[in-house]
C-alpha positions as MATLAB code, in Angstrom:
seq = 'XXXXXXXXXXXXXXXXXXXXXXXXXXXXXXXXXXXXXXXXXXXXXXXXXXXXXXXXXXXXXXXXXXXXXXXXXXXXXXXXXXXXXXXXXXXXXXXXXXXXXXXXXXXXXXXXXXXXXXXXXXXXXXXXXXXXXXXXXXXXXXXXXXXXXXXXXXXXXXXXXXXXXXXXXXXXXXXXXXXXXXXXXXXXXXXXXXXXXXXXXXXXXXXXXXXXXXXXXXXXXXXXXXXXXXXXXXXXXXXXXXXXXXXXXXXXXXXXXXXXXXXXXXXXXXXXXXXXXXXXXXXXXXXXXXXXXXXXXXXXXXXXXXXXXXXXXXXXXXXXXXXXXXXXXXXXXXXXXXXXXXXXXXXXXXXXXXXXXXXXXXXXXXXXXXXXXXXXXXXXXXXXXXXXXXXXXXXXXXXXXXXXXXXXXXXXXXXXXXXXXXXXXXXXXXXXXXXXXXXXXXXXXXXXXXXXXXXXXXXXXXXXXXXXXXXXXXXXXXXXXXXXXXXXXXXXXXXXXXXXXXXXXXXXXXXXXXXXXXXXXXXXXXXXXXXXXXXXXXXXXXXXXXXXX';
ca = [
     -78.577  -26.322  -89.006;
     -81.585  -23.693  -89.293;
     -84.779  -23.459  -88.259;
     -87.339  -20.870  -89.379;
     -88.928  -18.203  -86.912;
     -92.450  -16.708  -87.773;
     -93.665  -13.179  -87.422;
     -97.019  -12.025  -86.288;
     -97.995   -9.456  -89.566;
     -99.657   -6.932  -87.441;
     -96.748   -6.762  -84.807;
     -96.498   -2.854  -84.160;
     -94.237   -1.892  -81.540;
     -95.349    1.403  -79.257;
     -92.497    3.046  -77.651;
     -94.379    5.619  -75.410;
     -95.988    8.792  -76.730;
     -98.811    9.960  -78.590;
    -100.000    8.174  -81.555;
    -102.681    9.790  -83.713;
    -105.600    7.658  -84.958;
    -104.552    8.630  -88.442;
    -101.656    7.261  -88.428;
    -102.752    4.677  -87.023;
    -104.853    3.855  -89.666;
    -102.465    5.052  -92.502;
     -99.803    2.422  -91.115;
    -102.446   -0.053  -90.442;
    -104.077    0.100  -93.893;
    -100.326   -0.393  -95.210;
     -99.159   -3.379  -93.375;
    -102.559   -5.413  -94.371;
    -101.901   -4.432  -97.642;
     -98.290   -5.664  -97.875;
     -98.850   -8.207  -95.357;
    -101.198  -10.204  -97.683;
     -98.230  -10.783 -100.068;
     -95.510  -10.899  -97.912;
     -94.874  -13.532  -94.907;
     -90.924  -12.660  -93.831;
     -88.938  -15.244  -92.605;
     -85.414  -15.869  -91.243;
     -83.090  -18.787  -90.523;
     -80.985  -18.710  -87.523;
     -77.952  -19.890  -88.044;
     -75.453  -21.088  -85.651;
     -71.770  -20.502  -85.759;
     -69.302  -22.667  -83.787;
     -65.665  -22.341  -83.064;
     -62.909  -24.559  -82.167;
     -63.308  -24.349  -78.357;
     -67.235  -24.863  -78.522;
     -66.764  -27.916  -76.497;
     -64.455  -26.595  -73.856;
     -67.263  -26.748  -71.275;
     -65.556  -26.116  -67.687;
     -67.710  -26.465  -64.671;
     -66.842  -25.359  -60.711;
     -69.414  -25.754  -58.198;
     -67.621  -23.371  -55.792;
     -67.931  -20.252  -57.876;
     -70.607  -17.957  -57.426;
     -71.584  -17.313  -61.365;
     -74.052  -14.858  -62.417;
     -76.490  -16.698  -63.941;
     -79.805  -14.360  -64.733;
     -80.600  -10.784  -64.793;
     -80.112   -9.432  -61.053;
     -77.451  -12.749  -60.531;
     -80.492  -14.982  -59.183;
     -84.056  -16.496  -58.227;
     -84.591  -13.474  -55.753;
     -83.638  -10.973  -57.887;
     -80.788   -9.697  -55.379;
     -78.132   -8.266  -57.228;
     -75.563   -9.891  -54.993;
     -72.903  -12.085  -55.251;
     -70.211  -13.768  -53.379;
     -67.769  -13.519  -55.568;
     -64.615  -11.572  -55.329;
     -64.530   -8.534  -57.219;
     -61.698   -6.148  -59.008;
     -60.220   -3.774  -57.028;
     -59.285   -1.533  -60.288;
     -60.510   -0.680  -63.628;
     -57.979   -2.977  -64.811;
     -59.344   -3.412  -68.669;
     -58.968   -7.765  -68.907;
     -60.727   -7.309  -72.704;
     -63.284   -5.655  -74.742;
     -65.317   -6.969  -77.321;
     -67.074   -4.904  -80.252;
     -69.259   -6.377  -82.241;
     -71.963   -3.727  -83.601;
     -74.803   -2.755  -82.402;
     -75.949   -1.601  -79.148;
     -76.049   -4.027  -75.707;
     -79.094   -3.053  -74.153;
     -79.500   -6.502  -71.772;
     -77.142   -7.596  -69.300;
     -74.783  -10.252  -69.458;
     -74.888  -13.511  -67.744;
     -71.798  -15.751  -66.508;
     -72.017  -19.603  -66.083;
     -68.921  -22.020  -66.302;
     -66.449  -19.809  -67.586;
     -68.799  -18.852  -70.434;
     -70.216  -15.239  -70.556;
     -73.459  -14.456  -72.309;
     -74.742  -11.518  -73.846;
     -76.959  -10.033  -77.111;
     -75.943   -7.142  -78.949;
     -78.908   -5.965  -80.941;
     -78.288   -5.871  -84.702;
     -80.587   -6.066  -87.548;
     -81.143   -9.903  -88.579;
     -79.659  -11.769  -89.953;
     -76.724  -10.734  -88.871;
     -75.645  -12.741  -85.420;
     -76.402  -10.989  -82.396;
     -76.213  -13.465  -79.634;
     -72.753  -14.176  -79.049;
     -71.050  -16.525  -76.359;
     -67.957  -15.503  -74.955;
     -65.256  -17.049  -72.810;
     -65.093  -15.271  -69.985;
     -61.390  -15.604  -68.742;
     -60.356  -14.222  -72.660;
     -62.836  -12.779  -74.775;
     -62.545  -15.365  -77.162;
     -65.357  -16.078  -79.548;
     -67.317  -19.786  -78.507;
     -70.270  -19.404  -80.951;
     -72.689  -17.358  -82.106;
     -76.491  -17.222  -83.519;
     -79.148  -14.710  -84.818;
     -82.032  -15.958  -82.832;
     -83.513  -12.063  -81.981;
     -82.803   -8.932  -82.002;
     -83.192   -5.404  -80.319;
     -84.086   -7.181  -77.017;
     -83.366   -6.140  -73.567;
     -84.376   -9.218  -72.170;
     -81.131  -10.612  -70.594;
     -80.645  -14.559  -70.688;
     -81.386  -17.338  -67.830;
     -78.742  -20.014  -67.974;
     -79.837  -23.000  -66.497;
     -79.053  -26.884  -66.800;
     -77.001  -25.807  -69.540;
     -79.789  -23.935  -71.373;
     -79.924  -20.269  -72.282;
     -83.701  -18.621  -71.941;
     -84.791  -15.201  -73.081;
     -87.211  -13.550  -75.332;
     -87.156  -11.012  -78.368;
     -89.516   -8.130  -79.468;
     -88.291   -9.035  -83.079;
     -90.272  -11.864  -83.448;
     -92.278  -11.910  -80.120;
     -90.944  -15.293  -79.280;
     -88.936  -17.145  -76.211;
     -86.435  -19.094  -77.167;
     -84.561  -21.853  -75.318;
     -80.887  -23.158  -76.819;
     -78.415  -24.971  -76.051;
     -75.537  -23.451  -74.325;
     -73.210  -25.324  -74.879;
     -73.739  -25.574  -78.724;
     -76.295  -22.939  -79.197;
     -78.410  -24.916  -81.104;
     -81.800  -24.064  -81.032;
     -84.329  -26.210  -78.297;
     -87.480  -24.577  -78.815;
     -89.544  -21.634  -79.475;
     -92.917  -20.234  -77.888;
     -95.102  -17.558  -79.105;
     -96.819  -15.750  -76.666;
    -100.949  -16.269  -77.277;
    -102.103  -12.788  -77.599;
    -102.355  -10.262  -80.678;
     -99.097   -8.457  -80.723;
     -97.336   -9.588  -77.780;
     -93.831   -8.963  -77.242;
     -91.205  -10.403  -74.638;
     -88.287   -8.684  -75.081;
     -88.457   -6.579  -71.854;
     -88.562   -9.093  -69.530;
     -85.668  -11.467  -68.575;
     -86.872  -15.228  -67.655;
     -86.762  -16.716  -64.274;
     -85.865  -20.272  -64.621;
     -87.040  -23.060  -61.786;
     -88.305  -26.321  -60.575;
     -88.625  -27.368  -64.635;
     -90.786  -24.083  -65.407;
     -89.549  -21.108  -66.956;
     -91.567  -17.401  -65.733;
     -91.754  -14.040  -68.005;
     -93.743  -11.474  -68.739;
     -95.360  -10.436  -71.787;
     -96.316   -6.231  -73.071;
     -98.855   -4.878  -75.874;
     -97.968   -2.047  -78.508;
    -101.541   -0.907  -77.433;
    -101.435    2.578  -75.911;
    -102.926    2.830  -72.296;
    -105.389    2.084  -70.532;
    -105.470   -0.981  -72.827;
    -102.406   -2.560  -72.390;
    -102.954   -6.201  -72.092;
     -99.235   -7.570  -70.965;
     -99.430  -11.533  -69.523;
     -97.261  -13.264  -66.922;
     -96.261  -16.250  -68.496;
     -95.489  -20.436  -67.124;
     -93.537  -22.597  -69.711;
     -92.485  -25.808  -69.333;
     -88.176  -25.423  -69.307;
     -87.819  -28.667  -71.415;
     -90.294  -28.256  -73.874;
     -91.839  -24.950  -73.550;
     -95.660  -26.150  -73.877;
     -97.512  -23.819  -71.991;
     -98.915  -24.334  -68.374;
    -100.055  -20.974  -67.399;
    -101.096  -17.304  -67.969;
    -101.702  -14.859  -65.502;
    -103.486  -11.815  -67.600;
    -104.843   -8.731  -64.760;
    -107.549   -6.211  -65.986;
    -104.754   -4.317  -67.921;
    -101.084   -3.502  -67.178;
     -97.764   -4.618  -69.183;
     -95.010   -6.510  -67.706;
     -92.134   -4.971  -68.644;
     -90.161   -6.557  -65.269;
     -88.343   -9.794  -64.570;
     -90.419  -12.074  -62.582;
     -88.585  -13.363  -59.064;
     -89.547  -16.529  -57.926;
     -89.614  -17.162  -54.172;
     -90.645  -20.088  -51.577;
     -93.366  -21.267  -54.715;
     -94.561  -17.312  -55.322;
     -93.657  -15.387  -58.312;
     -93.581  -11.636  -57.751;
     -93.760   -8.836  -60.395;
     -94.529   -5.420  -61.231;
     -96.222   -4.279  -64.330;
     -97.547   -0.764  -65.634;
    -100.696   -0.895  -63.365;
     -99.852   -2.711  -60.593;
     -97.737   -5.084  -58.367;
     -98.275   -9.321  -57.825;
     -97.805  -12.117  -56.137;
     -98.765  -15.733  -57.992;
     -98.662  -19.017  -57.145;
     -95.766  -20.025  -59.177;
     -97.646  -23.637  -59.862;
    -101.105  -22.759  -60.523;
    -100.878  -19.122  -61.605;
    -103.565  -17.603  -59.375;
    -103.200  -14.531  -57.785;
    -102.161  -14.215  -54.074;
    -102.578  -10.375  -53.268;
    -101.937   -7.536  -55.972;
    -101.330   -3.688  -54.933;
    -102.244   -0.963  -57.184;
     -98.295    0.308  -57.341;
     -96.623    0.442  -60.802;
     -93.099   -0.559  -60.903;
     -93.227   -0.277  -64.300;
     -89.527   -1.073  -64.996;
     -88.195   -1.704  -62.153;
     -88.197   -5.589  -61.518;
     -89.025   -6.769  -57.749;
     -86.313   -8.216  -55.522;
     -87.126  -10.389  -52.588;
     -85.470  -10.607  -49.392;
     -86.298  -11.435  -45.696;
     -90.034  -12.009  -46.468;
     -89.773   -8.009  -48.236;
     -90.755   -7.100  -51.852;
     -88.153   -4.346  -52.995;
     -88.668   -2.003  -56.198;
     -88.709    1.232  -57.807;
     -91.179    3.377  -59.669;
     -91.530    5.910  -61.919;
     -92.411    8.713  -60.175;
     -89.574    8.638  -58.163;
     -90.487    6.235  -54.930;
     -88.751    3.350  -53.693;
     -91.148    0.717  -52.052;
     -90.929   -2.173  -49.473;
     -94.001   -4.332  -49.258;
     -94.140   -7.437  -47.345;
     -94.016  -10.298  -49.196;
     -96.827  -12.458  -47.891;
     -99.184  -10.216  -47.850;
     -98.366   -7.235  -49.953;
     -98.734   -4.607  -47.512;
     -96.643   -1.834  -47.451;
     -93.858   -1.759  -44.576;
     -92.313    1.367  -45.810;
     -91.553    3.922  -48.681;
     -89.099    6.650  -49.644;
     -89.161    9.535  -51.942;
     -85.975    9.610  -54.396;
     -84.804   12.562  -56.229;
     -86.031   11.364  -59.674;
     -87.709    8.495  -61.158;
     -86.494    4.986  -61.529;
     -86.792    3.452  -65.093;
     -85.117    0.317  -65.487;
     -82.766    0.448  -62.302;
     -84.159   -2.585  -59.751;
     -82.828   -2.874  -56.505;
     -80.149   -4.696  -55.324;
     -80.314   -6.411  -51.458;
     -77.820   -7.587  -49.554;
     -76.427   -7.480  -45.790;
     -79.456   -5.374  -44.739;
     -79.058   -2.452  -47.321;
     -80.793   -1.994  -50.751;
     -78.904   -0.048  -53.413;
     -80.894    1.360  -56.101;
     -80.513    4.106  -58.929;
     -82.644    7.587  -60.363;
     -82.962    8.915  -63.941;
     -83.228   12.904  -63.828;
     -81.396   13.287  -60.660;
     -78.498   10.621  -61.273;
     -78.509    9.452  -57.869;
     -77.343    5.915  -56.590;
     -79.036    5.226  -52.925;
     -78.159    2.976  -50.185;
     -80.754    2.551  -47.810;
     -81.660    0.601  -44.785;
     -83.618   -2.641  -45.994;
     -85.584   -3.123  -42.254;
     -86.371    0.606  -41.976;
     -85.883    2.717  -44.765;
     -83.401    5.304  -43.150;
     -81.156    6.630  -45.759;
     -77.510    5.681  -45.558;
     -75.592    7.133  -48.389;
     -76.039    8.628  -51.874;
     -73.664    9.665  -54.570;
     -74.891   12.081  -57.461;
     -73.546   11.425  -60.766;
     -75.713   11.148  -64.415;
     -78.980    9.415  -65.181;
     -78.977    5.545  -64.301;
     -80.668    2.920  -66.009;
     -78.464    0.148  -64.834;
     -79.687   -2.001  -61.816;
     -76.420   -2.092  -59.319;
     -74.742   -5.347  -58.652;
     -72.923   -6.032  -55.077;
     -70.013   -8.315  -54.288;
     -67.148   -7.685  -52.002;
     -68.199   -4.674  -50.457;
     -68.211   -2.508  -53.853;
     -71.389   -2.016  -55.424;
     -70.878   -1.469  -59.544;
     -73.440    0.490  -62.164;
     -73.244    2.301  -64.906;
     -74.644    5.699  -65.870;
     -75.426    8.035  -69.251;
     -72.345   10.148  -68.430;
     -69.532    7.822  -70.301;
     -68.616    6.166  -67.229;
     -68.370    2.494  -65.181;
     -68.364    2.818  -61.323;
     -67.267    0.748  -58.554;
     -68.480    2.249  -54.970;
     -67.355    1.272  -51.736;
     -70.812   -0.631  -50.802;
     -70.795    0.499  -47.048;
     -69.729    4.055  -47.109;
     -70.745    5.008  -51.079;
     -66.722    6.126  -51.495;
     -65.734    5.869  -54.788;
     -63.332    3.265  -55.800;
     -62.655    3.840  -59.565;
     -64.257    4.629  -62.652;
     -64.105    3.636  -66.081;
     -64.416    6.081  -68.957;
     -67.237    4.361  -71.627;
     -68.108    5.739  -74.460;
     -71.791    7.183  -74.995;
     -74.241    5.704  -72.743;
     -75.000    2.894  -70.851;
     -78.461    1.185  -70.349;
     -77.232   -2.470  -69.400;
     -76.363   -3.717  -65.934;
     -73.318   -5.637  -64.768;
     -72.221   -9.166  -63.755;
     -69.976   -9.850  -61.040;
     -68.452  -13.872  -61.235;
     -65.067  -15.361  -60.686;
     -63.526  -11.930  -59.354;
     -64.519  -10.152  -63.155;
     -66.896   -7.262  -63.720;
     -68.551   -7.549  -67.139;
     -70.866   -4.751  -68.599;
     -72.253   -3.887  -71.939;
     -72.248    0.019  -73.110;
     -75.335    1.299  -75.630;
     -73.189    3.385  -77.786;
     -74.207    6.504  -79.275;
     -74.294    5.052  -83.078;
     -75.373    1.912  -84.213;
     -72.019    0.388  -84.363;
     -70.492    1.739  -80.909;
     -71.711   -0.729  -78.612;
     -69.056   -2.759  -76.992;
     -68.842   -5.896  -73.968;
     -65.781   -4.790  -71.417;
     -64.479   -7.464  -68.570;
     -62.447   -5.888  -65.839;
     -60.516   -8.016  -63.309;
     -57.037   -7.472  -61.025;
     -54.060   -8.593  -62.897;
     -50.733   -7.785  -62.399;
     -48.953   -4.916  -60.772;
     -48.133   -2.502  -64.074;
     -49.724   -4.984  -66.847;
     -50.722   -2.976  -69.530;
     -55.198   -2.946  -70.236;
     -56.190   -4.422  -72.844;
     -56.517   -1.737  -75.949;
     -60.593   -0.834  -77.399;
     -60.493   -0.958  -80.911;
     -63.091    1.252  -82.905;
     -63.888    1.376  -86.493;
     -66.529    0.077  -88.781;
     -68.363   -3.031  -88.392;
     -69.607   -3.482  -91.890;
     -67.737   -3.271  -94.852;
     -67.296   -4.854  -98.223;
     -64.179   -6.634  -99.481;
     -61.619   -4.482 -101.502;
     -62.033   -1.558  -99.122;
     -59.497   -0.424  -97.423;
     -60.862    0.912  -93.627;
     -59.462    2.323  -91.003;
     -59.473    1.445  -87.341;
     -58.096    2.992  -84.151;
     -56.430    1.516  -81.241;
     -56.056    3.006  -77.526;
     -54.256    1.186  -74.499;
     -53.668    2.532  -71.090;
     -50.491    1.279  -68.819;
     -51.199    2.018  -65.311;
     -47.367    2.728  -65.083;
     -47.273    5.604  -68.052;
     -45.075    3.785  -70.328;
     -44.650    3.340  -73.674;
     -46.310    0.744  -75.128;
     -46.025   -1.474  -78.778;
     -49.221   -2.975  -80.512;
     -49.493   -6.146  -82.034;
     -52.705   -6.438  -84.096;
     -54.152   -9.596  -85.802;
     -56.578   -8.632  -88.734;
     -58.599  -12.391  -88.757;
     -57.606  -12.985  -92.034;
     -54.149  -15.078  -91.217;
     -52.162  -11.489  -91.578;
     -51.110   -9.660  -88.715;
     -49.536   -6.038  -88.352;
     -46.052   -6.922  -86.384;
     -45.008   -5.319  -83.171;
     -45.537   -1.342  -83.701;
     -44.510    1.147  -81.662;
     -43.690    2.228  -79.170;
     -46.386    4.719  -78.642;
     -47.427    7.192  -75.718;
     -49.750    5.087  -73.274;
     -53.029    6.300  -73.589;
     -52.724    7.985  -77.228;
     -54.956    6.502  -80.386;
     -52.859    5.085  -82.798;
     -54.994    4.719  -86.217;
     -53.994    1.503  -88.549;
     -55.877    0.469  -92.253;
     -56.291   -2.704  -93.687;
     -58.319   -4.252  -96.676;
     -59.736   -8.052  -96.836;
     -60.439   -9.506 -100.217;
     -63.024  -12.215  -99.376;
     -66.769  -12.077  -97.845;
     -67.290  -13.241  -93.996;
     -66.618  -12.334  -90.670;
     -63.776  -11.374  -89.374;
     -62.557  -10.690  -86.361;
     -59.663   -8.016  -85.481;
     -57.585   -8.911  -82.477;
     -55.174   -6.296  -81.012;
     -52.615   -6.439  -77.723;
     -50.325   -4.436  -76.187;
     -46.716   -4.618  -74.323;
     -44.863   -2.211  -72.586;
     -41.015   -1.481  -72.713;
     -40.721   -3.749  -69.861;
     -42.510   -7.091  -71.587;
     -45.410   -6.985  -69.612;
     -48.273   -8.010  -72.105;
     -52.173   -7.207  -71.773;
     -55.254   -9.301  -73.148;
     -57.070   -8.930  -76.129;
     -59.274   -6.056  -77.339;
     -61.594   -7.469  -80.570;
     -63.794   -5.796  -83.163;
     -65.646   -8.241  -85.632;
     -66.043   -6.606  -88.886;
     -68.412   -8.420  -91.882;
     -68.583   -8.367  -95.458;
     -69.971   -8.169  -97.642;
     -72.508   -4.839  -96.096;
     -75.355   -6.137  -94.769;
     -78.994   -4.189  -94.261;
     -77.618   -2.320  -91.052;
     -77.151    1.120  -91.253;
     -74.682    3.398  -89.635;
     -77.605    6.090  -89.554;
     -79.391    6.187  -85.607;
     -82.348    8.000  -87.207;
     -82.898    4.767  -89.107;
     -82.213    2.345  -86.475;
     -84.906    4.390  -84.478;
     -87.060    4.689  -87.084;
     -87.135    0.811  -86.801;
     -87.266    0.363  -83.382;
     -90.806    2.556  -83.379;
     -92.154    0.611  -85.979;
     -90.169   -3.124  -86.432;
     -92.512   -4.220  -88.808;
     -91.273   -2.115  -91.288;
     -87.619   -3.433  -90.912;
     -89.252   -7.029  -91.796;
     -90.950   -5.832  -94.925;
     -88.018   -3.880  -96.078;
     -85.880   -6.536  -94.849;
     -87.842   -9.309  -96.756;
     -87.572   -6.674 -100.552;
     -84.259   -5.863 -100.015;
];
């Protein structure tokens, strides 16, 4: 099954900065040049496993369906939540995870952002790791999936589109391209209700021009119903949809909408910017740049109070629950707790910069920050609980569902970016090991990959590795717990494979799986970041190159 995706020629990304007009015109002149004899296209592919069917459904667990777990935009859930860094499995595929993943029926969802047409959205079980299916719908997004009536939602700044498939199968439903000249969706993460589905749109077009849209599809279909366009302004936020209003922030300004008709209720002239709006107890919670954390009330937009934080917010959005809102700083690496009704600070705890937007569940509050590390906070007092070392930084946010913590690290190369699931197991099981190594290769090659697993009891501990071609390494060991043990291997046919390694200590006691899906032949990807961002500033020229080569 395949289906063709179309690009708009003149789609030119702007990442912030200053452009000159000459270059401008110089890149311009180029792309309607080339575009004239080159229209790019890619099939999205689809690959399946053997459990792809094992759908399992429980009404009574709190899953984590959307970016910020709901409608509201809270960040909170009911679930239980792990009371270590117990390490249940990791998952590398490539790439960097720049959205957050989402957690419905025992099925976790999440896009690692890899050069098509490689497959970067992956489903997951959540309980094991394991691999359901996979597809290459988009790319470099950090729009993070809506699951809903067993559809998955999101949008893509690869090819400017939304995209609705099946998540069960992950065949592809339908595709809608935003209306305006260079649109892109692949900021903002889709609120799904009532039949309609709610994002927002942003321009490459420097400011004051930027021309970003709040969008209305239909969920089924995804024929359009309506556009809410202000004076100027990108939405780069996730819409939240409350009592029939939708409420966002943009780069100009703040909104309510009638979520049926799309007219505007009241609008304030404050720029959340990236910082998405949660909604709670008739309040309109969210961050800004320039370092101020606002409460407005949500019926009629006027402001019930404000703070000053020690650094701006980019990316981190609130979270609200049991009369507190927890929210994170860049520069100043700060994670506040303050009181939702008033304001009044309650606690803060300093660490690196934060782009993740915290999630609360049973009294801990989780986040990630640019310093290599996972936390998990005592909600009410801001006491740490524990920390997990992960490599490079961290831009995504976590899930909290079925007593598991899942989050998604950036990676400081291409090919470092990696999906972790922590949960309580256990007394003295061993965590799952984190396999690193290349991602790309070419058959004939041998490469070399290292393994690292932790017992929480300090012993010794033997690896059995599985290299996804039907060989498999034997029990090794035993080897110092927490030491890198390094391991080759060579595959003499093209596809994807995927590496599977576990541990045991000297006592039996056996961890899960730790993955790493490796594909041959080498694909466009590079291992070089300059590259990559290269790309990212100018996408276009990925497609065109993409397209020769």
């Amino acid at each position: 099954m395949s289906i063709t995706f179309k690009y708009p020629l003149l789609d030119v990304k702007y990442e912030g900065g200053i452009i000159l007009i000459k270059k401008i015109l110089m890149i311009g002149i180029i792309i309607l040049f080339l575009g004239t004899c080159i229209i790019p296209s890619i099939a999205v592919n689809t690959i399946k496993y053997d459990n792809a069917n094992d759908k399992r459904s429980n009404d009574d667990i709190d899953w984590w369906p959307m970016y910020c777990h709901d409608l509201s935009r809270s960040g909170y859930s009911t679930s239980k939540a792990p009371d270590t860094n117990h390490l249940l499995w990791s998952y590398k595929i490539g790439g960097y995870v720049y959205n957050s993943p989402v957690v419905v029926d025992d099925r976790i969802y999440v896009q690692f952002a890899i050069n098509p047409p490689e497959d970067d959205i992956y489903c997951l079980n959540a309980t094991s790791g394991a691999k359901i299916w996979s597809s290459n719908a988009g790319s470099s997004s950090m729009s993070s999936f809506a699951v809903v009536n067993s559809k998955v939602y999101f949008g893509t700044n690869y090819d400017s589109n939304v995209y609705c498939l099946d998540a069960i199968t992950g065949d592809y439903i339908w595709s809608y391209t935003p209306e305006g000249w260079g649109e892109e969706v692949g900021y903002s993460s889709p609120a799904v209700f009532d039949g309609k589905v709610y994002i927002g749109s942003h321009t490459p077009i420097p400011e004051p021009l930027e021309a970003g849209k709040v969008y209305c599809l239909d969920a089924d279909t995804g024929d359009f119903i309506w556009s809410f366009k202000p004076d100027w302004g990108n939405f780069y936020t996730s819409p939240a949809v409350v009592n029939g209003l939708v409420y966002v922030t943009s780069s100009r300004g703040t909104y309510c909408l009638n979520a049926t008709t799309g007219d505007e209720i009241w609008n304030r002239g404050i720029a959340g910017e990236y910082s998405s709006p949660a909604v709670s107890d008739g309040k309109v919670y969210f961050g800004t740049g320039d370092g101020h954390l606002y409460c407005l009330n949500a019926t009629t937009g006027a402001t019930v109070w404000s703070r000053t934080l020690a650094g701006g917010v980019k990316f981190s959005s609130p979270a609200v629950f049991d009369g507190k809102v927890y929210i994170g700083t860049r520069m100043k690496g700060f994670l506040y707790c303050f009181n939702s009704t008033n304001g009044t600070t309650i606690w803060s705890f300093k660490t690196a910069y934060i782009y993740s937007s915290p999630a609360v569940a049973d009294n801990k509050v989780f986040f990630s920050t640019d310093s290599n590390y996972f936390y998990c906070l005592n909600a009410t007092s801001g006491e740490e609980i524990w920390n997990y070392p992960i490599e490079k930084s961290i831009a995504a946010s976590p899930a909290v569902a079925n007593g598991k913590v899942y989050i998604g690290s950036q990676g400081g190369t291409y090919e470092t970016g990696k999906l972790f699931a922590f949960g309580d197991s256990d007394p003295g099981t061993p965590y799952a090991p984190e396999i690193d190594g290349p991602t790309r290769g070419s058959p004939g090659v041998l490469y070399d990959f290292t393994f690292k697993a932790v017992s929480p009891t300090g012993k010794k501990l033997y690896y059995w590795i599985e290299w996804g071609d039907g060989t498999n390494s034997g029990w090794l060991g035993p080897y110092e717990s927490g030491v890198k043990i390094t391991e080759c291997h060579e595959w003499d046919a093209e596809g994807v494979f995927t590496i599977q390694a576990k541990v045991k200590d000297t006592d039996g006691l056996v961890s899960g799986w730790g993955r790493l899906d490796i594909k041959m032949p080498r694909t466009r990807a590079s291992t070089y970041p300059w590259y990559h961002w290269l790309l990212e500033c100018f996408p276009l020229m990925e497609r065109l190159l993409g397209f020769i080569l």
